[in-house]
LUMVEX-271994 format. One record per atom (N, C-alpha, C): atom name; z, x, y; residue in three letters; residue number from 1. Coordinates in nm, 3 decimals, decimal comma, always signed. Atoms other than C-alpha are relative to their C-alpha. Layout:
<pts>
 atomo       z       x       y residuo num
    CA       Z       X       Y     Ala NUM
...
</pts>
This chain:
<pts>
 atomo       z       x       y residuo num
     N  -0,082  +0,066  -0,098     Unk   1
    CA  +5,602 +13,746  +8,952     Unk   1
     C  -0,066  -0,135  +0,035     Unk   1
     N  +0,069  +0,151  -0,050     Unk   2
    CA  +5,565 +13,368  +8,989     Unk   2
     C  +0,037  -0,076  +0,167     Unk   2
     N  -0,013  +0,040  -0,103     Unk   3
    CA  +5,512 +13,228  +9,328     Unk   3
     C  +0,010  -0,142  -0,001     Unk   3
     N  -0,088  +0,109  -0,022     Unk   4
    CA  +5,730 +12,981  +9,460     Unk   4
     C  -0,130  -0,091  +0,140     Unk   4
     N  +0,081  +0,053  -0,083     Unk   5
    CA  +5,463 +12,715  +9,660     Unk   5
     C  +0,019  -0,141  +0,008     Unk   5
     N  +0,020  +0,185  +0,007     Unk   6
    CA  +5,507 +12,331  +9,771     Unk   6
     C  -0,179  -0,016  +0,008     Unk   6
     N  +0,090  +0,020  +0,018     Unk   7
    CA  +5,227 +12,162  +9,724     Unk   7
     C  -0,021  -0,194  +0,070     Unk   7
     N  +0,030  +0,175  -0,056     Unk   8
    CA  +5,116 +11,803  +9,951     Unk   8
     C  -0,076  -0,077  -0,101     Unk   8
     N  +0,119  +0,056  +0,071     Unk   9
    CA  +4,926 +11,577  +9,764     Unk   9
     C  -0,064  -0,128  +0,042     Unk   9
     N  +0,094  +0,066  -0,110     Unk  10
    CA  +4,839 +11,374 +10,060     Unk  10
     C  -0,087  +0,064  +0,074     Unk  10
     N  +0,085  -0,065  -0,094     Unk  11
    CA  +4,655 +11,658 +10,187     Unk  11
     C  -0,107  +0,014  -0,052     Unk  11
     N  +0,138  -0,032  +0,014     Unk  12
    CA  +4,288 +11,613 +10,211     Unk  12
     C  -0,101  +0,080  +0,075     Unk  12
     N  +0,061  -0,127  -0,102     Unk  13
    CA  +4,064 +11,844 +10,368     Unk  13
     C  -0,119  -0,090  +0,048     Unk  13
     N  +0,093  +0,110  -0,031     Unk  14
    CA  +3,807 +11,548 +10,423     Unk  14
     C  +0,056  -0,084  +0,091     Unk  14
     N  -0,091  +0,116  -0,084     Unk  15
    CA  +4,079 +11,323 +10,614     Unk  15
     C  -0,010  +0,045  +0,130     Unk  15
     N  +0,031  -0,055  -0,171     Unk  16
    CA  +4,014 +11,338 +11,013     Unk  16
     C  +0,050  -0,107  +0,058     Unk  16
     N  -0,149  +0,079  -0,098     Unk  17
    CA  +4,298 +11,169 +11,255     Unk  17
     C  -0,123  -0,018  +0,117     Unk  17
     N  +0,019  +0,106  -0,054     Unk  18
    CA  +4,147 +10,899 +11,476     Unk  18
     C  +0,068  -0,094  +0,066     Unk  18
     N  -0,070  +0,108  -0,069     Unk  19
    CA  +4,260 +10,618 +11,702     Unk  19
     C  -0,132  -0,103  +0,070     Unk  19
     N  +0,104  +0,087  -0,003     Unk  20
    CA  +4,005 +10,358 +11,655     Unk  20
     C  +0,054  -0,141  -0,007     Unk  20
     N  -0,008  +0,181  +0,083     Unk  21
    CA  +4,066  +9,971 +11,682     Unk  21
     C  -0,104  -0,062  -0,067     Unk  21
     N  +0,063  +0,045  +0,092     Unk  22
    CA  +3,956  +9,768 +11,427     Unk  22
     C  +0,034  -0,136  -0,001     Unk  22
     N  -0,045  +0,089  +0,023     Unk  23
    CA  +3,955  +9,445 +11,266     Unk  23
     C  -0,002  -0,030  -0,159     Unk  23
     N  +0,027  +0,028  +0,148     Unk  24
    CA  +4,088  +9,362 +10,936     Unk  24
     C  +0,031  -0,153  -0,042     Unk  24
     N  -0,008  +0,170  +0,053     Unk  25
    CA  +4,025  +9,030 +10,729     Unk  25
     C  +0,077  -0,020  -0,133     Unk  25
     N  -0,095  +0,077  +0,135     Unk  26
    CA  +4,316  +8,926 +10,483     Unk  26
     C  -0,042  -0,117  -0,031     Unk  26
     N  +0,023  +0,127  +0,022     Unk  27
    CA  +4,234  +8,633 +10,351     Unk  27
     C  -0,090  -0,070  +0,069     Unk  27
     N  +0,062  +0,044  -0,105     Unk  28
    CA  +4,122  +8,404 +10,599     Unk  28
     C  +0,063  +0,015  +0,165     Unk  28
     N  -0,009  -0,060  -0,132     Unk  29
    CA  +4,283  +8,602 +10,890     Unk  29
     C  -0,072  +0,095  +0,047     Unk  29
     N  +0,025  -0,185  -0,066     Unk  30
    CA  +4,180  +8,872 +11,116     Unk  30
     C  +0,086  +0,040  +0,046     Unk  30
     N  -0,103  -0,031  -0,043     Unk  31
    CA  +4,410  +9,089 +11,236     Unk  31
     C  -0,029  +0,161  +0,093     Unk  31
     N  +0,080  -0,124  -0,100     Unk  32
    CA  +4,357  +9,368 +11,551     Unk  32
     C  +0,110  +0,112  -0,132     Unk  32
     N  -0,065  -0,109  +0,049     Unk  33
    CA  +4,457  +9,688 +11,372     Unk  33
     C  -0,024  +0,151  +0,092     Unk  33
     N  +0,034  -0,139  -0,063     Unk  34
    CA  +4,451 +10,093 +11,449     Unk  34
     C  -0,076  +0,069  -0,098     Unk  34
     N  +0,037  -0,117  +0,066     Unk  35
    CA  +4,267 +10,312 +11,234     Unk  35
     C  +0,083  +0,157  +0,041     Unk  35
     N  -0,065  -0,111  -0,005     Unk  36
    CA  +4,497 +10,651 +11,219     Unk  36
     C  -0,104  +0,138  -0,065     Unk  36
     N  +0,087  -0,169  +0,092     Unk  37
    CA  +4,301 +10,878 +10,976     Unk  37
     C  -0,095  -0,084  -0,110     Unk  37
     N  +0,087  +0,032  +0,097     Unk  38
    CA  +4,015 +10,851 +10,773     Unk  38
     C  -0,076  +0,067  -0,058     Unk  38
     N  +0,126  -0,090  +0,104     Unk  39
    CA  +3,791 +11,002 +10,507     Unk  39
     C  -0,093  -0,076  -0,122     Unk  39
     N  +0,157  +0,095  +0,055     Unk  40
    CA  +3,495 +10,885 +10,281     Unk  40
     C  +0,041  -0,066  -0,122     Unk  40
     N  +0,005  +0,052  +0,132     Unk  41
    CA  +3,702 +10,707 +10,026     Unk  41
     C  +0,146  -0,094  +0,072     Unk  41
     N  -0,102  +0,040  -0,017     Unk  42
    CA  +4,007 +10,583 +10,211     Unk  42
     C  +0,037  -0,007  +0,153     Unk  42
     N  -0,040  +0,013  -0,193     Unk  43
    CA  +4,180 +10,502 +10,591     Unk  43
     C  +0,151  -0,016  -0,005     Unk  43
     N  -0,114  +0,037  +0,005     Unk  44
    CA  +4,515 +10,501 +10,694     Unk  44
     C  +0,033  -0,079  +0,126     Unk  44
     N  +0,003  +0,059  -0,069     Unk  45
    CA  +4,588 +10,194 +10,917     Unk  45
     C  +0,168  -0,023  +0,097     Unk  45
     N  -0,113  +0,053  -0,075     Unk  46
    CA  +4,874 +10,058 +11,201     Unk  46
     C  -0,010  -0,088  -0,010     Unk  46
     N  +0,054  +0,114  +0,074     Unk  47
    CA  +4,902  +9,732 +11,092     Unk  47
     C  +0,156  -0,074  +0,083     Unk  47
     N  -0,114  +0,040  -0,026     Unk  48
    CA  +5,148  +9,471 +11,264     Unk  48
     C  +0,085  -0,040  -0,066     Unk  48
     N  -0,154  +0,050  +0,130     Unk  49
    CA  +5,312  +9,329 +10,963     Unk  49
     C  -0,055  +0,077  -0,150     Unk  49
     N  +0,035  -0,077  +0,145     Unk  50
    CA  +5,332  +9,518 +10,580     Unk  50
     C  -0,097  -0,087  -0,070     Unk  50
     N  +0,093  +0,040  +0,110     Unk  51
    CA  +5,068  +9,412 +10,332     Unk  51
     C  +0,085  +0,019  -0,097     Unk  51
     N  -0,053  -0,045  +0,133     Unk  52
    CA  +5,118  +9,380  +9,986     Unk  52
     C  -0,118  +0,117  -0,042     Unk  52
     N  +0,059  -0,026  +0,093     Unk  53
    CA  +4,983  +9,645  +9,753     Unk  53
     C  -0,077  -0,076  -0,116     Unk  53
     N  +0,119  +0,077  +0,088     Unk  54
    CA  +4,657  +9,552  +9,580     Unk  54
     C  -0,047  -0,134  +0,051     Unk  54
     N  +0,017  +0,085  -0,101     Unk  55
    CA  +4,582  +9,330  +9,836     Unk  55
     C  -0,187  +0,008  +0,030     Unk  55
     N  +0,157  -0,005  -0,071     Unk  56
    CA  +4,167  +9,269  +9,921     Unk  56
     C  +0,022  +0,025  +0,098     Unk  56
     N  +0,006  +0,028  -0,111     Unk  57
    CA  +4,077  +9,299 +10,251     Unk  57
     C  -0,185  +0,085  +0,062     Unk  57
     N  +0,106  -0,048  -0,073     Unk  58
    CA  +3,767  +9,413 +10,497     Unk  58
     C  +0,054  +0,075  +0,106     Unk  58
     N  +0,031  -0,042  -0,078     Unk  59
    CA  +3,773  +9,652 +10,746     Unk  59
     C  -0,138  -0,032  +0,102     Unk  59
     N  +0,128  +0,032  -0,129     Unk  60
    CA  +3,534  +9,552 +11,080     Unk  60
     C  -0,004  +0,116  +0,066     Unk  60
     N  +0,021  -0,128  -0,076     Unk  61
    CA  +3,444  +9,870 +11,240     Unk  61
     C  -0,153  +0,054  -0,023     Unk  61
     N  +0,165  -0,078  +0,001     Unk  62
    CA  +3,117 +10,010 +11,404     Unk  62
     C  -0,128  -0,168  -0,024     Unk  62
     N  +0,091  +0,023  +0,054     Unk  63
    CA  +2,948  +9,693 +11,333     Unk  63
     C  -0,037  -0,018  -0,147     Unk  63
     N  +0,047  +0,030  +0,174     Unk  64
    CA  +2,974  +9,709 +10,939     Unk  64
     C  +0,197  -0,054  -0,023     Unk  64
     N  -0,127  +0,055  +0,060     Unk  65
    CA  +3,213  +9,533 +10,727     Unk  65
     C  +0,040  +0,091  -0,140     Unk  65
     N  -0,030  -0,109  +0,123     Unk  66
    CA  +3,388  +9,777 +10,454     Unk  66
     C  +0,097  -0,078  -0,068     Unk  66
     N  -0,091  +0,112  +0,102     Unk  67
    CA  +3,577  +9,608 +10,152     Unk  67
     C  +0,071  +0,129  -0,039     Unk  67
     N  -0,132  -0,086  +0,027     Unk  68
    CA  +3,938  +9,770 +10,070     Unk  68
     C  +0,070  -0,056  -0,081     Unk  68
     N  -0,126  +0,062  +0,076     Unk  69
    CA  +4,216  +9,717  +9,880     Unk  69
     C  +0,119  +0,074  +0,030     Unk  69
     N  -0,141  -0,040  -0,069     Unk  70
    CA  +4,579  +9,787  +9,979     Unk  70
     C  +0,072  +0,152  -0,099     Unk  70
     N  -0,053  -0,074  +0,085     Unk  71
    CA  +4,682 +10,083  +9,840     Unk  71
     C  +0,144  +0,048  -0,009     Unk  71
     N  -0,126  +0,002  -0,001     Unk  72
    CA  +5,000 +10,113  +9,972     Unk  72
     C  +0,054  +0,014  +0,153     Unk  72
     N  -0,030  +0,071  -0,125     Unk  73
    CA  +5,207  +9,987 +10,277     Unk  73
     C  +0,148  +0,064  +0,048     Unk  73
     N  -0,125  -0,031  -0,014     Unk  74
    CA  +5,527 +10,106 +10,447     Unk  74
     C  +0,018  -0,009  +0,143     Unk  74
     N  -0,048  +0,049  -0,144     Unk  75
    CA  +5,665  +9,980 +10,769     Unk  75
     C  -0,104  +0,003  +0,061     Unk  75
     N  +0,099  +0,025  -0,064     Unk  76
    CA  +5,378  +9,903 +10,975     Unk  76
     C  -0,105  +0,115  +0,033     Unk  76
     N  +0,119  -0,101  +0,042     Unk  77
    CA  +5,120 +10,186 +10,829     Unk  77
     C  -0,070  -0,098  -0,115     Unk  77
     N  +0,007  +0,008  +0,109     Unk  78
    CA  +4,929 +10,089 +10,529     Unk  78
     C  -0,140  +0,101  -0,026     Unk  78
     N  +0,128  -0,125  +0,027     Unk  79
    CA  +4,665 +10,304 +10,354     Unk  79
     C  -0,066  -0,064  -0,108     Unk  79
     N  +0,158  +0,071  +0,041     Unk  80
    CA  +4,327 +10,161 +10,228     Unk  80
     C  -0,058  +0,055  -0,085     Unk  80
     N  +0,084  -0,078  +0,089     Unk  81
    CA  +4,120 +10,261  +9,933     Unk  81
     C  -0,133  -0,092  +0,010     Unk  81
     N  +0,171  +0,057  -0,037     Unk  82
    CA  +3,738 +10,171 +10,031     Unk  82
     C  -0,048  -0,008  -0,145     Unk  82
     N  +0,077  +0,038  +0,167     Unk  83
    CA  +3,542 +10,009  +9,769     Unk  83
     C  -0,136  +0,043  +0,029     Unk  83
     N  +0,146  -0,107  -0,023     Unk  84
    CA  +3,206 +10,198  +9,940     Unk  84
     C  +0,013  +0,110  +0,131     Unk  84
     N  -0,049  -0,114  -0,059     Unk  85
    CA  +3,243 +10,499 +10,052     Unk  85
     C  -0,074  +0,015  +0,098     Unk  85
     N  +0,042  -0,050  -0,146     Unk  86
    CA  +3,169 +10,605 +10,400     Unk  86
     C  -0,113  +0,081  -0,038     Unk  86
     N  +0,164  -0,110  -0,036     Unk  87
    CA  +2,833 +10,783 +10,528     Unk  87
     C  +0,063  +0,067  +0,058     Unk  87
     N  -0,027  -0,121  -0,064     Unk  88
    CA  +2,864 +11,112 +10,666     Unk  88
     C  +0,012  -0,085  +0,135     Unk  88
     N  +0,013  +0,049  -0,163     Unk  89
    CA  +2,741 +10,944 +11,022     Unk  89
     C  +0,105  -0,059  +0,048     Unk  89
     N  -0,113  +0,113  -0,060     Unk  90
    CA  +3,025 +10,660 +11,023     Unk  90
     C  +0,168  +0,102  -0,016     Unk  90
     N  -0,118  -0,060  -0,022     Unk  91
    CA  +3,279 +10,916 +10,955     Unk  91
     C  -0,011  +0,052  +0,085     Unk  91
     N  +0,061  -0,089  -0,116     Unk  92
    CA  +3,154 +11,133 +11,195     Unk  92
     C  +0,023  -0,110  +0,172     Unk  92
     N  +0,013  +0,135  -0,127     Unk  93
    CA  +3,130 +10,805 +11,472     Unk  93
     C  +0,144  -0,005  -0,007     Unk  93
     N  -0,201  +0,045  -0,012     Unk  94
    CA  +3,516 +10,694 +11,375     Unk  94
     C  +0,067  +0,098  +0,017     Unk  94
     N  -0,105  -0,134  -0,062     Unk  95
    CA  +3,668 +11,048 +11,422     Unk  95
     C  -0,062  +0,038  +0,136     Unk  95
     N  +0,002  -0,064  -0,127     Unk  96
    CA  +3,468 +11,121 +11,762     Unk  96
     C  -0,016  -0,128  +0,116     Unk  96
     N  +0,023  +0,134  -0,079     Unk  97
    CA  +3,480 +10,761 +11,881     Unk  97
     C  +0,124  +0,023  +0,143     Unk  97
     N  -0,075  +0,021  -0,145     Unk  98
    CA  +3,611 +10,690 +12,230     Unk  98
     C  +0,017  -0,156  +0,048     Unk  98
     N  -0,028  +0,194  -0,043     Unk  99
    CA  +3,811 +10,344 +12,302     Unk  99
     C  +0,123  +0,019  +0,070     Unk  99
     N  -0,152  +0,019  -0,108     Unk 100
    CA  +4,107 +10,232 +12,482     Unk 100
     C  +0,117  +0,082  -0,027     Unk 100
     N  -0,097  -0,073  +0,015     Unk 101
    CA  +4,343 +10,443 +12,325     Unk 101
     C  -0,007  +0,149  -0,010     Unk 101
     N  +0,048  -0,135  -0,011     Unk 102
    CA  +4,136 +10,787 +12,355     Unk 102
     C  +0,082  +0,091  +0,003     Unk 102
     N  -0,108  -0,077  -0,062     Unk 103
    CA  +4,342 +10,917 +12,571     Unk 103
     C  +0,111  +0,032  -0,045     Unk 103
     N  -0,132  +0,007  -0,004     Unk 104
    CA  +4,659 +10,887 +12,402     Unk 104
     C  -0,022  +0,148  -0,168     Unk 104
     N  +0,057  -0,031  +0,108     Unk 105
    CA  +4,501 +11,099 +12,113     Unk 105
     C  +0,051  +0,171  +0,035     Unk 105
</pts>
């Protein structure tokens, strides 16, 4: 008997939901963002206007600068593929961080 199962394939068991501001550098902008979710290879951002896919950019958070690339964008989300992967500690800091939007968490 074959079992009938969906299967996500956005679901990571590493990914931990956050509400961190940030700052990301397109080009020669910065731009305030949200951090939503994150894990040691990737972030999923609130972003005021869409990016393109395959897009550079930096993440500012914590104090360190993290280099990304756009992995893919859809109405004012986009989701980040880190070009160096997170430390245990900084994931650990960005999922138990406490800022202005804590509360809403």
């Amino acid at each position: 008997m074959m079992m009938q199962q969906t299967f996500n394939r956005r679901f990571s068991p590493n990914r931990r939901r956050t509400r961190v501001g940030a700052l990301l550098h397109v080009d020669d902008t910065v731009v305030p963002v949200v951090i939503m979710d994150v894990s040691f290879d990737g972030m999923k951002l609130s972003v005021p206007e869409d990016l393109s896919q395959g897009t550079a950019v930096s993440v500012e958070i914590l104090q360190e600068t993290i280099p990304a690339i756009v992995h893919w964008s859809k109405t004012r989300f986009a989701g980040l593929h880190l070009l160096r992967r997170l430390d245990r500690d900084t994931l650990v800091a960005l999922e138990n961080a406490h800022d202005d939007l804590a509360e809403f968490r």
